[in-house]
Residue frames as a rotation matrix with the C-alpha (Angstrom) as fourth column:
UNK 1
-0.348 -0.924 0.160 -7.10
0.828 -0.383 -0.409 -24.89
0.439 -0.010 0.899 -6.77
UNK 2
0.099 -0.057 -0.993 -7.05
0.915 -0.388 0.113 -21.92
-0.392 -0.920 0.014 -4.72
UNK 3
0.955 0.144 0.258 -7.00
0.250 -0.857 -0.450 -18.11
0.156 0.494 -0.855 -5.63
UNK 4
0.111 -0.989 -0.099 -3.95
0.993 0.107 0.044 -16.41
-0.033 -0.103 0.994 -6.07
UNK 5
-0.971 -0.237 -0.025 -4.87
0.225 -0.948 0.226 -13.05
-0.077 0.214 0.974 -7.07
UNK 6
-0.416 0.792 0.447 -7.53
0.522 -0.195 0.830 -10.95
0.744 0.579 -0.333 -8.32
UNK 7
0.450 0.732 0.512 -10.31
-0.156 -0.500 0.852 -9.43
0.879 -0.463 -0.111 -5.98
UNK 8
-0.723 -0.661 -0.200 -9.11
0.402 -0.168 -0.900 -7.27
0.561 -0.732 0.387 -2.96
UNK 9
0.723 0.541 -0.431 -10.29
0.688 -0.500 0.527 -5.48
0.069 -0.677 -0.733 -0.05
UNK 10
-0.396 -0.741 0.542 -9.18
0.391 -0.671 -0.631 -2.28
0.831 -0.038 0.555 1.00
UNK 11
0.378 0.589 -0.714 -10.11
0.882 0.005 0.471 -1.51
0.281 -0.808 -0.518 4.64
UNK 12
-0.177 -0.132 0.975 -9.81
0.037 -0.991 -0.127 2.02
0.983 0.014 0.181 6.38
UNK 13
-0.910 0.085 0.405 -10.21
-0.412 -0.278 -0.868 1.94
0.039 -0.957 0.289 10.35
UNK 14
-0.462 0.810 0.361 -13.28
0.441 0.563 -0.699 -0.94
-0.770 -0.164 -0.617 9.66
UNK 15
0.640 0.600 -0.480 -14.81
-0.335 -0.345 -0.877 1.04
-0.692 0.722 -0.020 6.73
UNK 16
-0.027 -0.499 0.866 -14.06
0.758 0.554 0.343 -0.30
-0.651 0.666 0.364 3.18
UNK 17
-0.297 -0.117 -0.948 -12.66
-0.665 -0.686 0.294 1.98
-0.685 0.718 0.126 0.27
UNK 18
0.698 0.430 -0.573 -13.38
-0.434 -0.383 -0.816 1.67
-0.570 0.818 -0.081 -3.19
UNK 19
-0.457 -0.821 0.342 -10.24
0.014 0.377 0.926 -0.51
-0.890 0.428 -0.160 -4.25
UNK 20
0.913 0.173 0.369 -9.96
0.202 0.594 -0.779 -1.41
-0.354 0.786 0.508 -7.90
UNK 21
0.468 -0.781 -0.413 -7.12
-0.640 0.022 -0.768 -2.49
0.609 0.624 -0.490 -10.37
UNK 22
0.429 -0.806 -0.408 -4.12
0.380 0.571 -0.728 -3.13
0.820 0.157 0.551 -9.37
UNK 23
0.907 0.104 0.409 -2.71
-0.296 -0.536 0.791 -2.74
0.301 -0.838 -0.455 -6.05
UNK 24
0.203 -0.731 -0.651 1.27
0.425 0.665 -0.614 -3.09
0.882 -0.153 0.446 -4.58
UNK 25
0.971 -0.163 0.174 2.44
-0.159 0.105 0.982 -3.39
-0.178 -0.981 0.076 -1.31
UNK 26
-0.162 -0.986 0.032 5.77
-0.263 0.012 -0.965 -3.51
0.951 -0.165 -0.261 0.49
UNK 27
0.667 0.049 -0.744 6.06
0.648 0.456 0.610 -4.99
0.369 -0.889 0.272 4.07
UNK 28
0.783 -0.410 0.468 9.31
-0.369 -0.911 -0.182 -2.47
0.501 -0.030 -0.865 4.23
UNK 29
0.814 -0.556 -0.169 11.96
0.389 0.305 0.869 -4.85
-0.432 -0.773 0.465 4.86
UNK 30
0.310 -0.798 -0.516 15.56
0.138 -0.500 0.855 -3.99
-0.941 -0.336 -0.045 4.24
UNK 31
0.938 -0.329 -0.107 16.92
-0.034 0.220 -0.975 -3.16
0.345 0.918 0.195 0.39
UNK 32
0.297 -0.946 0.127 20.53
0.155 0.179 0.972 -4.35
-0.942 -0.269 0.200 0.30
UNK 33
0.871 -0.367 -0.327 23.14
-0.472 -0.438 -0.765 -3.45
0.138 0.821 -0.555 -2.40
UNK 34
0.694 -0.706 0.143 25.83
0.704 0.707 0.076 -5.24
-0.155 0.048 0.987 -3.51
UNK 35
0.626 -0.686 -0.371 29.22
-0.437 -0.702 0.562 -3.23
-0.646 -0.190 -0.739 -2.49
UNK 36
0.827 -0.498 0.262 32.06
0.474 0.367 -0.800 -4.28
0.302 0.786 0.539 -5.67
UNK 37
0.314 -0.904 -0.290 35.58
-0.163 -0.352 0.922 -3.99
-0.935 -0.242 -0.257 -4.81
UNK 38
0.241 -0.488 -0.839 38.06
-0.920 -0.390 -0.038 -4.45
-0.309 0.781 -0.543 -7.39
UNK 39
-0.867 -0.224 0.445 38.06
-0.216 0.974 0.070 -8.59
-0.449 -0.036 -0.893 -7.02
UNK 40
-0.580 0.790 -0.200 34.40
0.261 0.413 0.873 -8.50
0.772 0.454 -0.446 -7.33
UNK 41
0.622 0.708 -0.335 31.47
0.176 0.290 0.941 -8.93
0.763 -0.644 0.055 -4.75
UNK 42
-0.560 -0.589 0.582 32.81
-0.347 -0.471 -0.811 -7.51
0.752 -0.657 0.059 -1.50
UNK 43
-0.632 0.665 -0.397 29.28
0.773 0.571 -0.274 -8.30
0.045 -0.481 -0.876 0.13
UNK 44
-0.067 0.801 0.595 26.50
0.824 -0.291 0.485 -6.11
0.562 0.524 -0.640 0.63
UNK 45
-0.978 0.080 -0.192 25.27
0.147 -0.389 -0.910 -2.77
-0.147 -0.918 0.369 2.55
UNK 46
-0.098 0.962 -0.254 21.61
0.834 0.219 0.507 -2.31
0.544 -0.162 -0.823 3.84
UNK 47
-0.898 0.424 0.113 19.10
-0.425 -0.776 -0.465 0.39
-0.110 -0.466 0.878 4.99
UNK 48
-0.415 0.907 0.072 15.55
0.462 0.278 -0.842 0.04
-0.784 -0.316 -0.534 6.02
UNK 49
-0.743 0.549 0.383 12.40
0.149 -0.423 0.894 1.18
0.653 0.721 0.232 3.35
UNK 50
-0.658 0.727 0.198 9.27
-0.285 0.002 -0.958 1.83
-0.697 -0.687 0.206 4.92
UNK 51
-0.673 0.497 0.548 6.36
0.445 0.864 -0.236 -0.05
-0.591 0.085 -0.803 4.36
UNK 52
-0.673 0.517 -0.529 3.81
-0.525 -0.838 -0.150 1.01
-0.521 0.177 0.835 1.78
UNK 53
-0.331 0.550 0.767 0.35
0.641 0.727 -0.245 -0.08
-0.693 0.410 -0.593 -0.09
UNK 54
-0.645 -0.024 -0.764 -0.53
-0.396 -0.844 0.362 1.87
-0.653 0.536 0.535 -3.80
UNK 55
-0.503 0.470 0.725 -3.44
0.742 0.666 0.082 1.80
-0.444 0.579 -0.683 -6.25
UNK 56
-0.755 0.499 0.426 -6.56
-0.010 -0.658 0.753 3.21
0.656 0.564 0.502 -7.39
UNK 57
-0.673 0.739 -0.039 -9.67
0.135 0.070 -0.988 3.99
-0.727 -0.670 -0.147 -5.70
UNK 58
-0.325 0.633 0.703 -12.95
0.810 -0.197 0.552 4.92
0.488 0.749 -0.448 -7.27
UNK 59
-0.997 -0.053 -0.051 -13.97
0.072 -0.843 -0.533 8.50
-0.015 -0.535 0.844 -6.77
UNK 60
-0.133 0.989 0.060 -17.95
0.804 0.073 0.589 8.05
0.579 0.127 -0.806 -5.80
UNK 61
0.215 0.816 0.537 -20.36
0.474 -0.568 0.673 10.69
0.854 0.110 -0.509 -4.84
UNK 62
0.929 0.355 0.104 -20.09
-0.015 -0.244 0.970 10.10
0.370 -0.902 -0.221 -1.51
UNK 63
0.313 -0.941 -0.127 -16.22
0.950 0.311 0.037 10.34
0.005 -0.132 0.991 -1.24
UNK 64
0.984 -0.068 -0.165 -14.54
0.021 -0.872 0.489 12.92
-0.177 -0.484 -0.857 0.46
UNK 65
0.445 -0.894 -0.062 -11.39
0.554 0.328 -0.765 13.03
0.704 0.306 0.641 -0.98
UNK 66
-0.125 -0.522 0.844 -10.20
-0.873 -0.346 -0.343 15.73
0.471 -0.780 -0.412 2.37
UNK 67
0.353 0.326 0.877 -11.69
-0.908 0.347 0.236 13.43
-0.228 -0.879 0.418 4.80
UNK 68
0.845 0.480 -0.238 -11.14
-0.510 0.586 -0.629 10.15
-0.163 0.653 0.740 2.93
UNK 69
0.737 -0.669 0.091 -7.82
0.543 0.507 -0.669 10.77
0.402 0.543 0.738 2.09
UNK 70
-0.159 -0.836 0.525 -5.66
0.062 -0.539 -0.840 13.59
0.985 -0.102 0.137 3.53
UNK 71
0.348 0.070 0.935 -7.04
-0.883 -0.310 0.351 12.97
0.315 -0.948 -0.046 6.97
UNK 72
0.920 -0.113 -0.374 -5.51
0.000 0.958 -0.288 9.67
0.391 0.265 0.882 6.51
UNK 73
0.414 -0.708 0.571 -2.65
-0.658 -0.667 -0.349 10.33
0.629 -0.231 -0.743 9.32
UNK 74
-0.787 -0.498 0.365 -2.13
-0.610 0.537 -0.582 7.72
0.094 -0.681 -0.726 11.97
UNK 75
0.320 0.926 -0.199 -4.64
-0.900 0.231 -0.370 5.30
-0.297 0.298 0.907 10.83
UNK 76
-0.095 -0.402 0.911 -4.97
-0.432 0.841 0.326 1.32
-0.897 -0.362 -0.254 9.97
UNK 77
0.212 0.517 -0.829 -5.15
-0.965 -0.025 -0.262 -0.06
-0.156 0.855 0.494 6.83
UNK 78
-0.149 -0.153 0.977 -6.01
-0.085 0.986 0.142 -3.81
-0.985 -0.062 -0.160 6.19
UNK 79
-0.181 0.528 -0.830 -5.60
-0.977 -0.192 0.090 -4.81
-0.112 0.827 0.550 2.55
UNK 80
0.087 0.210 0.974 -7.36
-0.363 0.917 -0.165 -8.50
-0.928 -0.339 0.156 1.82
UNK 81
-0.504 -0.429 -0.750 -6.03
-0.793 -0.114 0.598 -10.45
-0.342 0.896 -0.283 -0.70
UNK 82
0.535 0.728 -0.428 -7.78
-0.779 0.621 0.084 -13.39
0.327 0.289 0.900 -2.88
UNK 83
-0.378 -0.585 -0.717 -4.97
-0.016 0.779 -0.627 -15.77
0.926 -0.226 -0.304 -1.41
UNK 84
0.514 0.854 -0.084 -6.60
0.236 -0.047 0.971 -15.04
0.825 -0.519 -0.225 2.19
UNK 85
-0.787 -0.567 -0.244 -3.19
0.606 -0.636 -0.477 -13.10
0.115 -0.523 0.844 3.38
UNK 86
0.796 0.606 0.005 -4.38
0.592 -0.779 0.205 -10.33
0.128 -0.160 -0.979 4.96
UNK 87
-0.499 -0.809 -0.310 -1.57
0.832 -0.347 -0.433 -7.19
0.243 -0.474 0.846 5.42
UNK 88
0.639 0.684 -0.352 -1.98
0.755 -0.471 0.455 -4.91
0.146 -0.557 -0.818 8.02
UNK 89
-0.731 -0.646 0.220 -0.26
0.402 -0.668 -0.627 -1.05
0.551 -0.370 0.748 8.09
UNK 90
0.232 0.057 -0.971 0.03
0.968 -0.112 0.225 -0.06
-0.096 -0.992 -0.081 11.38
UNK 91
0.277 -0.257 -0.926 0.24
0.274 -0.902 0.332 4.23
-0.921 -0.346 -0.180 11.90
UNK 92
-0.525 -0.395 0.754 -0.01
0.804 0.061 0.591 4.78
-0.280 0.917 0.285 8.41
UNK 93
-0.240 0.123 -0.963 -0.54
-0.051 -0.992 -0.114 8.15
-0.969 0.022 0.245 6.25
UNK 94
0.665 0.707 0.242 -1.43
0.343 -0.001 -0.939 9.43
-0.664 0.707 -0.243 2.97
UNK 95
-0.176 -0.932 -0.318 0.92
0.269 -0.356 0.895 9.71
-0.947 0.072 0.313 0.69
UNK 96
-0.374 0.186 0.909 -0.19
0.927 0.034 0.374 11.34
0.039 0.982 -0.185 -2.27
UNK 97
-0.888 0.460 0.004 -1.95
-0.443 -0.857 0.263 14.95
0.124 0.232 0.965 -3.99
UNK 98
-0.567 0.652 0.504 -4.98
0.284 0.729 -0.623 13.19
-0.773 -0.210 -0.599 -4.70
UNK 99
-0.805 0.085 -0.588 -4.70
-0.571 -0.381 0.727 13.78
-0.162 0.921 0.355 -8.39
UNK 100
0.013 0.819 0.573 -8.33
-0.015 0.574 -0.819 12.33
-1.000 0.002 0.019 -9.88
UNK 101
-0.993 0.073 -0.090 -8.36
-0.075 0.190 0.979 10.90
0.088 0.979 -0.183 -13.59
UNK 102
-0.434 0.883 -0.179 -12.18
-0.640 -0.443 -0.628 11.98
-0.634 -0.158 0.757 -14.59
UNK 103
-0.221 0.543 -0.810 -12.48
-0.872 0.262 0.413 9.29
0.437 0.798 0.416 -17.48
UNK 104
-0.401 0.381 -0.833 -13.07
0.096 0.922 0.375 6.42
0.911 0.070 -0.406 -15.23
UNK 105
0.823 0.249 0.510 -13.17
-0.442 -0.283 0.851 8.26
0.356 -0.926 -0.123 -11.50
UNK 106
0.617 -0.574 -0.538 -9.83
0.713 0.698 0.074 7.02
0.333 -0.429 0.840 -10.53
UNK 107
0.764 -0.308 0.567 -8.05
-0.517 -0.818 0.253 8.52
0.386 -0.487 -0.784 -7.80
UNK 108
-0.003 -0.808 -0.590 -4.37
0.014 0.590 -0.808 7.40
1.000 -0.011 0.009 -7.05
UNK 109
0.900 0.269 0.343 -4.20
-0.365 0.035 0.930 6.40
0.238 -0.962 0.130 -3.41
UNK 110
0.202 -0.857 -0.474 -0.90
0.360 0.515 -0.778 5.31
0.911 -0.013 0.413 -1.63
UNK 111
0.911 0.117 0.394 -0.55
-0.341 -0.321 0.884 5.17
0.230 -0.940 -0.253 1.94
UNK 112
-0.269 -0.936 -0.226 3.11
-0.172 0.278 -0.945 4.86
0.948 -0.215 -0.236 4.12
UNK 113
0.741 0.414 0.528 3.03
-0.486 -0.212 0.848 3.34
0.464 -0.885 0.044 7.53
UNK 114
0.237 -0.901 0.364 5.45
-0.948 -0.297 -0.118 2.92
0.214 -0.317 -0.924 10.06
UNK 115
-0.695 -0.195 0.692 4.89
-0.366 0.925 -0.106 -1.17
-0.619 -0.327 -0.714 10.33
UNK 116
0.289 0.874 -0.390 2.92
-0.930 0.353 0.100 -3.67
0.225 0.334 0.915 8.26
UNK 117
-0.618 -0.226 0.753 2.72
-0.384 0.922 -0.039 -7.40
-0.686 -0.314 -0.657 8.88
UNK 118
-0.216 0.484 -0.848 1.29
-0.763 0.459 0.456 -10.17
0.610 0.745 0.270 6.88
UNK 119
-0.261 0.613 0.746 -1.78
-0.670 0.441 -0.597 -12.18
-0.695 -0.655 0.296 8.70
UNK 120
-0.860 0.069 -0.506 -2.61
-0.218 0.846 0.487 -15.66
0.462 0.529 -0.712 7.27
């Protein structure tokens, strides 16, 4: 059998971050809502989300949490999954303070970009 889960990559413009934990993604397709009339179900209306990828990093020595992270403006990120998807955001940013939790070195990380795709 094949992985499903478990052990990622996190990629930065060819340089690898620190991933660990848990990590979600969005591709950023449409969220739809279900419109109710007074019969029921009417059908639905729809806007766009925008694509995003959230976790943890580890905060090591050599991490720059300016450079690292808040210069993190129009930039690729590839995360690799243990299924051997790869998803790619495309003009993506930082979207976070870069609050650090000191009891393990975990820094919350979460990037928006204006496109992601999913590479097999």
């Amino acid at each position: 059998m094949a992985a499903v889960g478990g052990k990622i990559l996190l990629i930065r413009n060819g340089i690898r971050l620190r991933a660990k934990g848990v990590f979600s993604y969005s591709l950023g397709g449409p969220e739809r809502t279900t419109v109710m009339g007074h019969t029921g179900p009417e059908g639905y209306s729809e806007k766009p989300t925008a694509a995003y990828c959230e976790g943890e990093l580890t905060d090591a020595k050599e991490f720059d949490i300016i450079q690292d992270l808040y210069e993190i403006k129009d930039d690729t990120i590839v995360l690799e999954l243990a299924n051997g998807k790869s998803i790619v955001f495309r003009n993506a940013w930082y979207d976070g303070t870069g609050v650090v939790q000191t009891d393990e070195g975990n820094i919350n990380f979460r990037i928006t970009a204006k496109a992601a795709s999913e590479m097999r």
